[in-house]
C-alpha positions as a Markdown table, in Angstrom:
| # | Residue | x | y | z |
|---|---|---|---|---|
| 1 | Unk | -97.4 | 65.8 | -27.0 |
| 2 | Unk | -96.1 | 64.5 | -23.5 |
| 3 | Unk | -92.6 | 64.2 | -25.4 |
| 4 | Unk | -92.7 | 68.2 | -26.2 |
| 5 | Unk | -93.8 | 68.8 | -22.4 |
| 6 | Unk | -91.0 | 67.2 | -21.5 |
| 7 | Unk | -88.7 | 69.3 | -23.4 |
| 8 | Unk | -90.3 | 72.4 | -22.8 |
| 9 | Unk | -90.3 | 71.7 | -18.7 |
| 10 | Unk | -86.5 | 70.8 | -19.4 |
| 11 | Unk | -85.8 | 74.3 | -21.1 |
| 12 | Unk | -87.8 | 75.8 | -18.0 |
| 13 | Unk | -85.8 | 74.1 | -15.7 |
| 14 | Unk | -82.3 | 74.9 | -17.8 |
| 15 | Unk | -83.1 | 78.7 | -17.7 |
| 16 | Unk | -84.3 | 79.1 | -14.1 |
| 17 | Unk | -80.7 | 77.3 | -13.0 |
| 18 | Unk | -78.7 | 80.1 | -15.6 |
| 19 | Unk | -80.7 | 82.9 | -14.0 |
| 20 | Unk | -80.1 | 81.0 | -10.2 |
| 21 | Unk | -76.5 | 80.7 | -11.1 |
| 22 | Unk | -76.1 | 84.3 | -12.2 |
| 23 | Unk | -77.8 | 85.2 | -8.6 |
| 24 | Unk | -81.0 | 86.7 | -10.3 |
| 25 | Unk | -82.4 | 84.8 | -7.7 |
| 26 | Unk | -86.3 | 86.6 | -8.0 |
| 27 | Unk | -86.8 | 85.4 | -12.0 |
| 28 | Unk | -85.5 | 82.1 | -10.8 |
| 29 | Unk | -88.1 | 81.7 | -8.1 |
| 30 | Unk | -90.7 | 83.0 | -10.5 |
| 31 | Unk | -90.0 | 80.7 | -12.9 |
| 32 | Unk | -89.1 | 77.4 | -10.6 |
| 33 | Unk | -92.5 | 78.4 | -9.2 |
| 34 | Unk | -94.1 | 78.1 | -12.3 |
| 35 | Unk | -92.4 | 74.5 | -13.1 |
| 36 | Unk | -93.1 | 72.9 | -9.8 |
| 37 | Unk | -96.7 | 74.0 | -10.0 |
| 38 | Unk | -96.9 | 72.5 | -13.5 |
| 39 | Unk | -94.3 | 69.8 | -14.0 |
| 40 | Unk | -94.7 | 67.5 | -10.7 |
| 41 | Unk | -94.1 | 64.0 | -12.6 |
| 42 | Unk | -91.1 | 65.0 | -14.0 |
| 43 | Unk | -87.7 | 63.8 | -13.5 |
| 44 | Unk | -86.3 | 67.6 | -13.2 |
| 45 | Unk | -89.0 | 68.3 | -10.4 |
| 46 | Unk | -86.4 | 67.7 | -7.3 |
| 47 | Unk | -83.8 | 69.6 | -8.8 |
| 48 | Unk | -87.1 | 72.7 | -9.4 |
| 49 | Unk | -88.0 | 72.1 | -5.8 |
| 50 | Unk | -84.5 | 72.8 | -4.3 |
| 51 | Unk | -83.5 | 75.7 | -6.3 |
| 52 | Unk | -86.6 | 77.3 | -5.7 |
| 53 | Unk | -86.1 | 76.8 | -1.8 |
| 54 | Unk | -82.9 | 77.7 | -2.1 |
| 55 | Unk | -83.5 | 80.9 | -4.2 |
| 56 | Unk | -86.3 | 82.0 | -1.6 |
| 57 | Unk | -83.5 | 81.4 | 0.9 |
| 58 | Unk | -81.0 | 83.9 | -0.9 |
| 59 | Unk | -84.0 | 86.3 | -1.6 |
| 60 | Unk | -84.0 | 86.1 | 2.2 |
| 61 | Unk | -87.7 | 85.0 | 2.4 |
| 62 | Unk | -87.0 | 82.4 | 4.8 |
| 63 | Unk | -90.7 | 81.1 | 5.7 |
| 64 | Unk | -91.3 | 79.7 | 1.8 |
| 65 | Unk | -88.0 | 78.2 | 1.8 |
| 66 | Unk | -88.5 | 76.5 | 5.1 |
| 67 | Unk | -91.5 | 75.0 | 3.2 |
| 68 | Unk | -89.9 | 73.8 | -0.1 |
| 69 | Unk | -86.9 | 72.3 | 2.3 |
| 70 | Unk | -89.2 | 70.4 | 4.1 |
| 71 | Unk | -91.0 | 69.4 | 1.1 |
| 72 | Unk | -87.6 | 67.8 | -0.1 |
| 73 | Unk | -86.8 | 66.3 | 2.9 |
| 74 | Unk | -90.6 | 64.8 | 3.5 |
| 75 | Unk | -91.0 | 63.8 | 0.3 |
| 76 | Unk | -88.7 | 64.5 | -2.9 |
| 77 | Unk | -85.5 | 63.3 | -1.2 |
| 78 | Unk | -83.2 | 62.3 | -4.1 |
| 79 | Unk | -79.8 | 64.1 | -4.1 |
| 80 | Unk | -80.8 | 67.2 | -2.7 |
| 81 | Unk | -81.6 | 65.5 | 0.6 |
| 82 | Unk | -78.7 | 66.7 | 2.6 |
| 83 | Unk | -78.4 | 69.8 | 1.3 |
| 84 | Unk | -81.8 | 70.5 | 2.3 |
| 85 | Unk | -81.6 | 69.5 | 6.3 |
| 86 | Unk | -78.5 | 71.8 | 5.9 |
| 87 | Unk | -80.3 | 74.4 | 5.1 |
| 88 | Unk | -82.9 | 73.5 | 7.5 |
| 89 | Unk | -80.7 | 74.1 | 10.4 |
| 90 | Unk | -79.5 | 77.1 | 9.0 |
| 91 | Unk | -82.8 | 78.7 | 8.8 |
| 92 | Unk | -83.5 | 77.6 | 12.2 |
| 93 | Unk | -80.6 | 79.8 | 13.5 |
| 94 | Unk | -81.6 | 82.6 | 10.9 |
| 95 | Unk | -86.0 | 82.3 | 11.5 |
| 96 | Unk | -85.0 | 81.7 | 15.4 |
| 97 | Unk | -87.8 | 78.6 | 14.8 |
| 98 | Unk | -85.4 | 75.4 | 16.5 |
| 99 | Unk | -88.4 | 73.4 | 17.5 |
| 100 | Unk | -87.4 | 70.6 | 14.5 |
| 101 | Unk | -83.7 | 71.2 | 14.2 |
| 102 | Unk | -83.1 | 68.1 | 16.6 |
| 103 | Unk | -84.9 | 66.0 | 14.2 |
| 104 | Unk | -82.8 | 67.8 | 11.4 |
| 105 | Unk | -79.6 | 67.0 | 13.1 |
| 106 | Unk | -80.1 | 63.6 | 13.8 |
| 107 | Unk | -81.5 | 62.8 | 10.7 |
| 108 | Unk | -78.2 | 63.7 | 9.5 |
| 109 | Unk | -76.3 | 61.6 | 11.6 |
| 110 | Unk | -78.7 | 58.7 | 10.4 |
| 111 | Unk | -76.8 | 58.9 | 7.1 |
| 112 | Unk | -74.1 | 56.4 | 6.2 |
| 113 | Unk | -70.6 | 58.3 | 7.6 |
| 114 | Unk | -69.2 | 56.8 | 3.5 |
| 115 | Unk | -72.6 | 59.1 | 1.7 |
| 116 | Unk | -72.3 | 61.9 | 4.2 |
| 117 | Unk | -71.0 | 65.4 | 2.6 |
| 118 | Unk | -68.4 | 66.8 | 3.7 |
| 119 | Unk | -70.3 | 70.5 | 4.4 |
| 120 | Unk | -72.6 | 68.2 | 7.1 |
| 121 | Unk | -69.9 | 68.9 | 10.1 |
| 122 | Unk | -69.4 | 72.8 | 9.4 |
| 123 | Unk | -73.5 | 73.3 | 9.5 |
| 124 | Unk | -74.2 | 71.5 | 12.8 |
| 125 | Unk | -70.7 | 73.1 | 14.1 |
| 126 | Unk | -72.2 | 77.0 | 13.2 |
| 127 | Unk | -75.8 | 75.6 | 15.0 |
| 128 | Unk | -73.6 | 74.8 | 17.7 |
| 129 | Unk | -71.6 | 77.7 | 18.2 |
| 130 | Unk | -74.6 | 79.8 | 17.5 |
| 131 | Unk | -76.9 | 78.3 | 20.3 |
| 132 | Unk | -73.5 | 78.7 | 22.6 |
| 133 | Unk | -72.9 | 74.7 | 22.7 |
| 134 | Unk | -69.4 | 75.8 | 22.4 |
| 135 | Unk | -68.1 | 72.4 | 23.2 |
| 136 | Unk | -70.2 | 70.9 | 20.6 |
| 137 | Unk | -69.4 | 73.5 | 17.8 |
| 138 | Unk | -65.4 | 73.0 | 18.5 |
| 139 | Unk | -65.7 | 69.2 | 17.5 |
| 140 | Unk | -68.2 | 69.3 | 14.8 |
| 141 | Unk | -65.5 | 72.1 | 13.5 |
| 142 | Unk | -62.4 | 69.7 | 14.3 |
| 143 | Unk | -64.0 | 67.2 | 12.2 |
| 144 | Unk | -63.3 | 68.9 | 8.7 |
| 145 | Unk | -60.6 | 68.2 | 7.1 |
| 146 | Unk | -57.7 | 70.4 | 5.4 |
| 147 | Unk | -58.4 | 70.0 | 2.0 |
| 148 | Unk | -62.1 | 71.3 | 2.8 |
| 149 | Unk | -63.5 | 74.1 | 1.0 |
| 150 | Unk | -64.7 | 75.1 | 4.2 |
| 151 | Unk | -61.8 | 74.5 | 6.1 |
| 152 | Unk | -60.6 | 77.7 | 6.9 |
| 153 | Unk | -64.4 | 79.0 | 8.0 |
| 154 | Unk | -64.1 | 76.2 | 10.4 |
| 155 | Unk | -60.4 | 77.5 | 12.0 |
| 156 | Unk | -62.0 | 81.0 | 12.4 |
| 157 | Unk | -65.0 | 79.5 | 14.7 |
| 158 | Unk | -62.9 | 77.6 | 16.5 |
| 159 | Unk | -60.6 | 80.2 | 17.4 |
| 160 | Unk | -63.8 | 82.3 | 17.9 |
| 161 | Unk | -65.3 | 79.5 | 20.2 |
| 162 | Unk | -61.7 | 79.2 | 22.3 |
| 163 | Unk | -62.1 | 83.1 | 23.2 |
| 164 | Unk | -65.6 | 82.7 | 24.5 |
| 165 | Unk | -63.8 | 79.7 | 26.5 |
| 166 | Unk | -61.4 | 82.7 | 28.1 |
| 167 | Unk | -58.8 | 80.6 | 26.4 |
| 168 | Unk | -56.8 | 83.8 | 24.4 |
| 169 | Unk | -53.6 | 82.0 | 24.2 |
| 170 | Unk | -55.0 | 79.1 | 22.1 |
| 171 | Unk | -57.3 | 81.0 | 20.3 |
| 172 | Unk | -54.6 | 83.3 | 19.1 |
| 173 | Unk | -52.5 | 80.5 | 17.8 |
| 174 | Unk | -55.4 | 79.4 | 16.1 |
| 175 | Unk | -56.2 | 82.7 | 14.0 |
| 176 | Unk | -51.8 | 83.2 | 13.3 |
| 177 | Unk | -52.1 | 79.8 | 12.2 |
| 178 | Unk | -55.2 | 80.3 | 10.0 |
| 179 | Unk | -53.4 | 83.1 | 8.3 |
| 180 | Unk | -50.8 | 80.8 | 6.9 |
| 181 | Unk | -53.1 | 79.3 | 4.9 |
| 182 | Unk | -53.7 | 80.6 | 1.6 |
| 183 | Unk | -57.2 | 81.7 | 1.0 |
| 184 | Unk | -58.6 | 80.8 | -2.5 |
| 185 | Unk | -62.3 | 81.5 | -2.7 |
| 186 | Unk | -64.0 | 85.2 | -2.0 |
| 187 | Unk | -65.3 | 83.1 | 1.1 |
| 188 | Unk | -61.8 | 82.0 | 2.5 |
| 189 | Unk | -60.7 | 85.5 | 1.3 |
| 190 | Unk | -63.3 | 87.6 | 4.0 |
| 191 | Unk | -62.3 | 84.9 | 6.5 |
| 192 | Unk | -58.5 | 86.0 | 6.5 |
| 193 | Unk | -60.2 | 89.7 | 7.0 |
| 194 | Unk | -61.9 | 88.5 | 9.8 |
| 195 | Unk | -59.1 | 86.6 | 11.4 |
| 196 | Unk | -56.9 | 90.2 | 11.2 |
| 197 | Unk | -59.6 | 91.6 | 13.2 |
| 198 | Unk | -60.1 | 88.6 | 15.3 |
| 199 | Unk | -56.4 | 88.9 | 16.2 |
| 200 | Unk | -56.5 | 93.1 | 16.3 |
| 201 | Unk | -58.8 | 92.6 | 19.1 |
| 202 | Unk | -57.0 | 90.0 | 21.3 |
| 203 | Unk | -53.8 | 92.6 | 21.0 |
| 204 | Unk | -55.9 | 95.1 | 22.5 |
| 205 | Unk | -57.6 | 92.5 | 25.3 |
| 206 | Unk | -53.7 | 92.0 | 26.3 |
| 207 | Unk | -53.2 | 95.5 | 26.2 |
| 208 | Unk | -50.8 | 95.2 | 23.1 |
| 209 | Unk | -51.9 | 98.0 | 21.7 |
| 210 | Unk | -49.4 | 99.2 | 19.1 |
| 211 | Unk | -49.6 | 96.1 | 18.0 |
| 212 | Unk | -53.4 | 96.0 | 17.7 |
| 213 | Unk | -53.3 | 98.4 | 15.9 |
| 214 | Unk | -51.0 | 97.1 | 13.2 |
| 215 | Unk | -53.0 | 94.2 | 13.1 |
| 216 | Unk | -56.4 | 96.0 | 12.4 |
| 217 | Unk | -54.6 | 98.5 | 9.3 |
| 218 | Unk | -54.3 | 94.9 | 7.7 |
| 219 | Unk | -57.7 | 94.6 | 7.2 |
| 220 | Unk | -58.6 | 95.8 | 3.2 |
| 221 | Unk | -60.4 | 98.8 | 2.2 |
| 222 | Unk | -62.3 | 96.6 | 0.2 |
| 223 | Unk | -63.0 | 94.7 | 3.1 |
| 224 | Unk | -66.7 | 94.3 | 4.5 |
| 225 | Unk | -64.8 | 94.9 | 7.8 |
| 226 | Unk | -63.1 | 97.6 | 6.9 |
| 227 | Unk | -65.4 | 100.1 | 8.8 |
| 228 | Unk | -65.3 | 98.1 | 12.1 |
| 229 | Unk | -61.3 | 97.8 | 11.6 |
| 230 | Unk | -60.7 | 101.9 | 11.4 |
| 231 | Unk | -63.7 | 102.1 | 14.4 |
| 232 | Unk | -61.5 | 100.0 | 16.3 |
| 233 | Unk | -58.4 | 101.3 | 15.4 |
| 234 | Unk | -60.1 | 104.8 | 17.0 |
| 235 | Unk | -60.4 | 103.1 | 20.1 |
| 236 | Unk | -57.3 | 101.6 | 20.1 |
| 237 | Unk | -55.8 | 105.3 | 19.5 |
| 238 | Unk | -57.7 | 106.6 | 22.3 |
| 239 | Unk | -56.6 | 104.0 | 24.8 |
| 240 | Unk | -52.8 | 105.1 | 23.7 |
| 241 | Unk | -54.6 | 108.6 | 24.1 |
| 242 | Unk | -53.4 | 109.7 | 20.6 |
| 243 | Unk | -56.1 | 111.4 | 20.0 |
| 244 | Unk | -55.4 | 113.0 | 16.9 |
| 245 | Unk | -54.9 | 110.0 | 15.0 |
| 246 | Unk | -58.3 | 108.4 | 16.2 |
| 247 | Unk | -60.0 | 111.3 | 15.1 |
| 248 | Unk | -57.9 | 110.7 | 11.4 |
| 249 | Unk | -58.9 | 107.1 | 12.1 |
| 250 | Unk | -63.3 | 108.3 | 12.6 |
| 251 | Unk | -62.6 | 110.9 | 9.5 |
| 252 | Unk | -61.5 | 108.1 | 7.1 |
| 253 | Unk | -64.6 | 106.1 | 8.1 |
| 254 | Unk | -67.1 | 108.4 | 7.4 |
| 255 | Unk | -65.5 | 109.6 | 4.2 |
| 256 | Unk | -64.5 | 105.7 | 3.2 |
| 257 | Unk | -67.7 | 103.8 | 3.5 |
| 258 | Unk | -70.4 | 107.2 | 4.9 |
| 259 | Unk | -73.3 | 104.5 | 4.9 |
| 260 | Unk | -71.9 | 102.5 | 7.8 |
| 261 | Unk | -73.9 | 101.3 | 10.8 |
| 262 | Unk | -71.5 | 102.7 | 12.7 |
| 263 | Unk | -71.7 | 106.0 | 11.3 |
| 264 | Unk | -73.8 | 107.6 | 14.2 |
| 265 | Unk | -71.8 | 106.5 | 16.6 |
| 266 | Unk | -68.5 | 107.6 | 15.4 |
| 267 | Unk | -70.1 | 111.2 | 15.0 |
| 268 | Unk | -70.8 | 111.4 | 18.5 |
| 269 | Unk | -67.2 | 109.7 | 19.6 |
| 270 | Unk | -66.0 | 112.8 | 16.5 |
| 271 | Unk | -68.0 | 115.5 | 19.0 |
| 272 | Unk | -66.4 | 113.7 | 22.1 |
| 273 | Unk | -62.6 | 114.4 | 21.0 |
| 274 | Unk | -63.0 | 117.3 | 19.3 |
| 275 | Unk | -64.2 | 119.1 | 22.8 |
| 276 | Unk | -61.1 | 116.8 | 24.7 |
| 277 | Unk | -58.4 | 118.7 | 21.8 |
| 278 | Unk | -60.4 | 121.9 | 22.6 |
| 279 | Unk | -61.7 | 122.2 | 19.3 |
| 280 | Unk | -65.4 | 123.6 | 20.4 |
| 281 | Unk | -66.1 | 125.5 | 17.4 |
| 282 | Unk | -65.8 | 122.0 | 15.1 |
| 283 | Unk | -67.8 | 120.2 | 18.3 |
| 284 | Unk | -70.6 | 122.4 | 18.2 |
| 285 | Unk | -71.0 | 122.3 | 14.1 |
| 286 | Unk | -70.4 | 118.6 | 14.2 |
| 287 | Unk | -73.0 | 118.0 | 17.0 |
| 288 | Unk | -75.4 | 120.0 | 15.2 |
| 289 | Unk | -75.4 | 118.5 | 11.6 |
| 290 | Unk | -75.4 | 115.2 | 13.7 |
| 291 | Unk | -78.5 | 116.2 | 15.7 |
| 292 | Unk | -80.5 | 118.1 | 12.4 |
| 293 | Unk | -79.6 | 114.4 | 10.7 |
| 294 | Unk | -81.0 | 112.4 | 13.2 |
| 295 | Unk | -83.7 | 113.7 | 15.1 |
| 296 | Unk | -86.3 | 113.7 | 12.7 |
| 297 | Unk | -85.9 | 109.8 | 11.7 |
| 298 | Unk | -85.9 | 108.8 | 15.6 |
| 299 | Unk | -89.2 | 110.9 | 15.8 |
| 300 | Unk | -90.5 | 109.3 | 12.4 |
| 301 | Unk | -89.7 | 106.0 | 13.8 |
């Protein structure tokens, strides 16, 4: 009988990490739920523990991960040890909770330098950067080597952390050399989007603004930045006071991605140039429709 509780907690186990893998991440938790609460002696139960924290994490319910981290990192440790202070500081940054992550960090920096993983530097460098220890973040991110997965992620804050310093010509070198790199995962992939719009933007700080603008149309369509390239390839257009083409610029926005945050916004800057080419009659229907939208959800809310 315990022989064929074994085997069934193993099967348990076996299906929650295919339906974690495939990112079902909710019928994971329920059943990783169901095998911690019932399996505790096993020899699967760490494994159970972290995928259920970290499923909770990607379900974005934050709290109940905390808790399972912890758990791990009280308790459980094993294998998942590190993995699980990682975490820990991430959902300090993300919860806005960094009473502990001191304990977190130094914990980590308790562990051997030979057993440390490599992902240990990139997580305190993102707590760093995040809290604004810039000085902090730009060595934890110096630390990680080249042939890191997250290599490239680590380029991109530090360039990011050298134009908080006010220090463009450095960080600009740092984004052209990023882009030589060749991205492999969808991670490092987003991170070259990024980049073209990290780079779009110092064009247009040094008033480079053709330029800029070449920069931003880089950025994919099938890019999660997309919408904020064309919004700033408006403003870019405005500054060169082509107005014409920022409108094209605000019109392919709205029709590319229409549920954009910045969708509002760029119906009011619409209004703003249509009235500055004389167009009142498309003005007055645009500010209209905007107005008719969005009144009644401000008042709702």
């Amino acid at each position: 009988q315990a022989s064929s509780k074994t085997q069934l907690a193993e099967h348990r186990l076996v299906d929650a990490q295919v339906l974690y893998n495939l990112r079902d991440y909710t019928r994971a938790a329920i059943l990783l739920l169901d095998y911690v609460n019932k399996y505790r002696g096993t020899r699967g139960y760490g494994a159970a523990v972290f995928y259920l924290a970290d499923s909770l994490y990607h379900k974005r319910d934050f709290l109940s991960a905390r808790r399972y981290f912890r758990l791990i990192v009280e308790r459980v440790k094993g294998k998942f040890y590190q993995e699980s202070l990682q975490r820990l500081v991430e959902l300090s940054l993300r919860t806005g909770d960094t009473s502990n992550v001191q304990t977190y960090l130094s914990l980590l920096s308790n562990i051997p330098p030979n057993q440390l993983k490599p992902s240990v530097p990139y997580v305190k460098g993102k707590y760093y950067f995040f809290k604004r220890r810039t000085d902090e973040a730009i060595r934890a991110f110096r630390a990680i080597p080249k042939q890191h997965r997250y290599h490239m992620h680590a380029q991109y804050f530090i360039g990011a952390s050298l134009v908080r310093k006010k220090q463009y010509g450095a960080a600009l070198k740092t984004f052209q050399a990023l882009l030589r790199q060749q991205p492999k995962s969808t991670g490092q992939k987003q991170i070259r989007q990024l980049t073209h719009l990290a780079i779009g933007r110092l064009l247009y700080h040094k008033n480079k603004i053709s330029q800029a603008i070449d920069r931003y149309q880089k950025v994919s369509r099938r890019s999660k930045e997309f919408d904020a390239a064309l919004y700033e390839i408006a403003w870019a257009y405005i500054k060169a006071k082509k107005l014409q083409q920022s409108l094209r610029a605000l019109d392919l926005l709205v029709l590319a991605q229409p549920d954009s945050p910045f969708v509002p916004e760029v119906k009011v800057l619409q209004g703003n140039l249509l009235i500055r080419l004389k167009q009142w009659g498309r003005a007055t229907d645009l500010f209209t429709e905007t107005r008719d939208k969005f009144v009644p959800v401000h008042k709702r809310m």
